[in-house]
N, C-alpha and C positions, 0 to 999 in steps of 0.2 A: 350604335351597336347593331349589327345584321342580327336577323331573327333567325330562330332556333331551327335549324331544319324538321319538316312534316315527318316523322317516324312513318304513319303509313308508307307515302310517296316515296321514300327514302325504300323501301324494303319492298314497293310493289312489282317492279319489274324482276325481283330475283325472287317471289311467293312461290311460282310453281316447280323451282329448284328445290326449296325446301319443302313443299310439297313431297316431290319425287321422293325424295330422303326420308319421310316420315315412311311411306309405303314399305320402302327398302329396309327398313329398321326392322330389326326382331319380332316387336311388338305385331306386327302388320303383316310380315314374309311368309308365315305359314296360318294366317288367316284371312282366305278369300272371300269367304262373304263379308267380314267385315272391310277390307281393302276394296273390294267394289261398292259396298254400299259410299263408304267415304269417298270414294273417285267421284261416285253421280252425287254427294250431295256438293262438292268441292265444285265440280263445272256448272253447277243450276246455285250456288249459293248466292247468286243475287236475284232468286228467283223464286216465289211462294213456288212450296211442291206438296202436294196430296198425298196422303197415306196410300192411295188406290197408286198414284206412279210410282210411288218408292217399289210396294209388292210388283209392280207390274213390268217396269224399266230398270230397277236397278237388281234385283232380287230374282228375277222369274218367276216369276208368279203368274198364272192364266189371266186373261181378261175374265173370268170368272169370281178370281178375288174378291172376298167380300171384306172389308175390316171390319163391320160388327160381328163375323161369325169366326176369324181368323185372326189373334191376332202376332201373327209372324212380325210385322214389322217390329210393332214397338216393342218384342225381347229384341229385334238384333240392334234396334235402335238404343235399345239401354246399355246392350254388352259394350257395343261402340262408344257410346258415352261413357265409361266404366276404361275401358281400354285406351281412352285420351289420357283422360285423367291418370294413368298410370305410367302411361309414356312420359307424360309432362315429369312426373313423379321421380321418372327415372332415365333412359336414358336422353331423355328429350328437354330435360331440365334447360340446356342451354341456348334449344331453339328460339327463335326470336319471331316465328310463327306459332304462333298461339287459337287451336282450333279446338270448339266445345259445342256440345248441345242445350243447351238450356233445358231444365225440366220442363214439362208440360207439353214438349214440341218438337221436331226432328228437322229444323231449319239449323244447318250449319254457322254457328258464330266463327268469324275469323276476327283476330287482334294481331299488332306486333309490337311485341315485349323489345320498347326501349334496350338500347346496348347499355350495361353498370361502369360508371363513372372510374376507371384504373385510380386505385389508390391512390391517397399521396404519399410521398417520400416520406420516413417517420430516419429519424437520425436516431442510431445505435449507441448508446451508451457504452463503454468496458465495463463486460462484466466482471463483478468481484470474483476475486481469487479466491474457492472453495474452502472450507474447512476441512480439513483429513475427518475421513471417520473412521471412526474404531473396528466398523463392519463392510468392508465396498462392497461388499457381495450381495446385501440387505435391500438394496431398490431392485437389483436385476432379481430377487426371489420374488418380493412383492410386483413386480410386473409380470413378472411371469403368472402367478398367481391369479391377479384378475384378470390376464390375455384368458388363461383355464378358464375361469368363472363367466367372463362374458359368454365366450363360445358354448357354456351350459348352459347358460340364461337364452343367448340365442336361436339355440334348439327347442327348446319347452316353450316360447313367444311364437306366435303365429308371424307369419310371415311378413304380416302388416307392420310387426315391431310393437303391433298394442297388446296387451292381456286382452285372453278373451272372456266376451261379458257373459256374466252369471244367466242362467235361467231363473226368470219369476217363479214364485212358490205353484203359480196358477200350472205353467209348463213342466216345474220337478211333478206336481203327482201325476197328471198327465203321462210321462213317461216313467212314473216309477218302476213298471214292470222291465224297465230296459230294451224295448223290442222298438227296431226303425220306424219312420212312418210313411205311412204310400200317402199323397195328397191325389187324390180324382178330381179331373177337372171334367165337366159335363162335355158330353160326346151325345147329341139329341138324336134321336129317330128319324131320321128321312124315308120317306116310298118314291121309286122310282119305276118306271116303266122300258123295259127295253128300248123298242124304237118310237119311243115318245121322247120330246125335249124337256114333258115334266117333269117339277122335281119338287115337292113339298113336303111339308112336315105339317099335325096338327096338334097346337101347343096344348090342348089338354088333356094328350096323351101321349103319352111317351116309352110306354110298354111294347114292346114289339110284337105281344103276344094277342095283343087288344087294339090292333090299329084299325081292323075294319068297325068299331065301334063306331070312327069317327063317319056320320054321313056321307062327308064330302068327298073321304077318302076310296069308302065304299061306294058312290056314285059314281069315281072314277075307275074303279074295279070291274065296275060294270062293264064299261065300255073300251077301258086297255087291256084288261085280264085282271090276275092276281100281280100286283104290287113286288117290288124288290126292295129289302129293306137295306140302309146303308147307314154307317154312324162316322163317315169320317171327316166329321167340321167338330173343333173343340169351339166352345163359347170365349170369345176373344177377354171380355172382361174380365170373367172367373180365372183366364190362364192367365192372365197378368196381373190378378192378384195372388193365387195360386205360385207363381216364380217369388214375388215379394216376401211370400211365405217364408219359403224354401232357405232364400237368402238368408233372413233375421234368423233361421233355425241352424243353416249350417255354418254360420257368423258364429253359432254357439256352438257347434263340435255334435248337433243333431247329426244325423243319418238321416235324409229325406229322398224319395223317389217319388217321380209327376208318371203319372198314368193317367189315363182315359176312361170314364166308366162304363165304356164300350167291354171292357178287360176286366171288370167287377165279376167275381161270383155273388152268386143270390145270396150265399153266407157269407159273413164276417168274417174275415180271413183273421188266425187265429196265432198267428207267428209274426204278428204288426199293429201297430195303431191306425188308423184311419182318419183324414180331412178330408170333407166333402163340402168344395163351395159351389152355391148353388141353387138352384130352386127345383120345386118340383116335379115344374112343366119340363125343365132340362135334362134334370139330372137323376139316375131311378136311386141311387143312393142315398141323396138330399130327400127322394118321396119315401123311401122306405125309413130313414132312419128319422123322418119327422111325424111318421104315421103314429095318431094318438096324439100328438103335443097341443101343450094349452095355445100357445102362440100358433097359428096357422098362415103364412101367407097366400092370398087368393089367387085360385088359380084363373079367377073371370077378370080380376082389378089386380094387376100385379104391384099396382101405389098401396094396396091395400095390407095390411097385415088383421088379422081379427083375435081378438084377447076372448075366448071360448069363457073363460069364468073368470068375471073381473071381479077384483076384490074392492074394497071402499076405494077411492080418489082413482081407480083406472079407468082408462077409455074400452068400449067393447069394441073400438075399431081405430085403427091407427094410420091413418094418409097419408102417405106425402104431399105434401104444399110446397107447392112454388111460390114463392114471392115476390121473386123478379128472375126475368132468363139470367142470373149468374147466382141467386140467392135460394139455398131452397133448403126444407127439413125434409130427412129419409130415415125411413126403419129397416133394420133387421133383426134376426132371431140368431141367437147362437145355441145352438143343443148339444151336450156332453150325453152318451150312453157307456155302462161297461161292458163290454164283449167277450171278456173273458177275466178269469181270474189276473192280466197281466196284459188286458190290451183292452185300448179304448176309442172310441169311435167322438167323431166332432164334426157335426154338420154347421154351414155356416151358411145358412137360409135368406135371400132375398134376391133384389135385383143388382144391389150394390156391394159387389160381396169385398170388393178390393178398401168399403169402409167399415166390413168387421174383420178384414183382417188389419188392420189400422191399429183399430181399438184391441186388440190382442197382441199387438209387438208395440204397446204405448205403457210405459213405467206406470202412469197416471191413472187409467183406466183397469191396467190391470191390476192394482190396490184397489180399487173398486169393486171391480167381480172379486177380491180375494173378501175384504170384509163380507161384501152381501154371502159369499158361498161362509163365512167362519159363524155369522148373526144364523144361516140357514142349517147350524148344526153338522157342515161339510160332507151334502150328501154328495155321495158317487155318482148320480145322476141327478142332471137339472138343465133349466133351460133360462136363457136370457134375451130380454129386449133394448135394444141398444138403440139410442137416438142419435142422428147423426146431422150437424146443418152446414152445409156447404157455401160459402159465400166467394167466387171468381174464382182464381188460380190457389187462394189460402187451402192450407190443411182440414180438413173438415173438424168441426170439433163436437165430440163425440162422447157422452155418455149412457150410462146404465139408468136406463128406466123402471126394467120392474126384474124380477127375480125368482123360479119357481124350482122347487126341489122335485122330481117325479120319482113317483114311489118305483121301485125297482120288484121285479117282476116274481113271483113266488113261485 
């Protein structure tokens, strides 16, 4: 018996035809950045590529790029991932180039999808000779009928074809007032100097109004002048956990808008709810809306979180431990405040912010802050410590360590 033919081998000299066609297709035609990103990862796919040459070579992006302070790639990298997946889904079902990104990474996976085996022959019966009915007209109303009912059902299903998912109890009071939510991602303080190349920031302050406090900064004021301030780096982790947000919330039929808290008023904007991920060396919203809380993350140890009044069995200081370069335990703080009789504020305090928002779009956990908030009498304002352990590429898994109600202000 001769052996089966290589499916790759079989399909490699005709890949970047099919290629071309993926580009050309709807999906692709009136999105360039994602159609160039896929070009460069398609020609380097046999090839490790760095987050720095994605932004740099395939994106445009300055040799200045930073990915800790940016993180551009990996949203276009998700949207493209997101946009395969949907190609495949739909008009692309029958390609037999099969192109994906793997979570965790932005190396182009290519496969090819075997050709489906042509049916066999099936030999046709004669069908029986009908019974008259008493009604002919009776199937052609009921077809009609559910053609109506699908095409209503069709409309009310979101487009995915699935019902869309309930909000947790934790998210309905959260929005009970009805009003969108702005999520702020930090935007830090930089000083620059005209015709100087420098450019820093001093992570224990982050006030614009307070920057010559910091020595170093004032040492350089000396000698280049007065400082220029600038805010326009968003912090790359917060914004990709901050998009993750967004998604789970308008997955649910939320209203959400991503800002900068360069664009923050000093007051609580009173026509919205408010997400702040973040810390307080970053972010002046995360400082201002954690000022006073029992849970403090350090602004000298940022592994550090400190428990200001621990009660029996708590710690007065909470580390992150490494236990092996891929194994490790992290904290954060999450703080609910009310800003108004119909808007509420949520700071999501640490350095890992993208693993409390985890634990707030997780079924699991959020039964968890819903008991400790119904045992804590359902104040309006409280604050929570979330434990978080990471072990390689797994999902972090993540619970509620301690629980505080903060008295609401007279």
């Amino acid at each position: 018996m001769a052996p089966e033919p290589n499916v790759a081998s079989t399909h490699e000299a005709t890949a970047d035809e099919a290629f071309a066609g993926i580009l050309r297709s709807p999906s692709f035609a009136k999105a360039p950045s994602l159609r160039q990103l896929l070009t460069f990862l398609w020609e380097h796919r046999n090839c490790p590529i760095s987050e720095y040459a994605l932004a740099t070579k395939a994106l445009g992006r300055s040799s200045a790029f930073d990915p800790r302070l940016d993180a551009t790639v990996r949203v276009v990298v998700a949207r493209l991932r997101q946009r395969l997946k949907e190609y495949y889904e739909g008009e692309g079902s029958n390609c037999f180039l099969r192109l994906s990104i793997p979570l965790g990474g932005h190396q182009l996976s290519v496969q090819f999808k075997a050709p489906e085996p042509p049916p066999e022959p099936v030999e046709l019966e004669p069908a029986p000779v009908p019974h008259r009915r008493p009604y002919p007209w009776m199937p052609l109303a009921l077809g009609l009928s559910a053609a109506v009912g699908g095409l209503l059902i069709g409309l009310l299903i979101p487009r995915s074809g699935e019902a869309r998912p309930t909000l947790a109890p934790f998210w309905t009071a959260f929005l009970k007032g009805g009003k969108p939510i702005s999520v702020y991602v930090p935007t830090p303080v930089f000083v620059s100097w005209a015709d100087s190349p420098v450019r820093m920031r001093d992570v224990r302050i982050n006030d614009p109004r307070r920057m010559l406090e910091s020595s170093e900064i004032a040492a350089l004021a000396k000698r280049l002048g007065p400082p220029q301030l600038t805010q326009s780096y968003a912090v790359g982790q917060d914004t990709f956990a901050a998009v993750k947000l967004m998604q789970f919330l308008e997955k649910r039929g939320v209203q959400v808008q991503l800002a900068g808290t360069a664009s923050m008023s000093t007051v609580a904007p009173a026509d919205r709810n408010v997400v702040l991920p973040g810390a307080a060396w970053n972010s002046s919203g995360v400082s201002a809306a954690t000022a006073g809380a029992n849970f403090q993350v350090s602004v000298e140890d940022s592994d550090v979180i400190r428990n200001l009044s621990p009660r029996p069995g708590e710690k007065a200081e909470y580390r992150t431990r490494r236990i092996s370069p891929r194994h490790s335990v992290r904290y954060g703080t999450i703080l609910q405040r009310t800003t108004s009789p119909v808007t509420r504020q949520l700071a999501l305090a640490g350095v890992d912010t993208d693993v409390l928002v985890g634990f707030l779009t997780t079924t699991v956990n959020l039964d968890e802050l819903e008991q400790a908030w119904q045992q804590a009498g359902r104040p309006p304002d409280f604050e929570a410590l979330v434990e978080a352990e990471t072990e390689g590429d797994t999902e972090p898994r993540t619970h509620l360590l301690a629980f505080r109600p903060i008295p609401s202000p007279r």
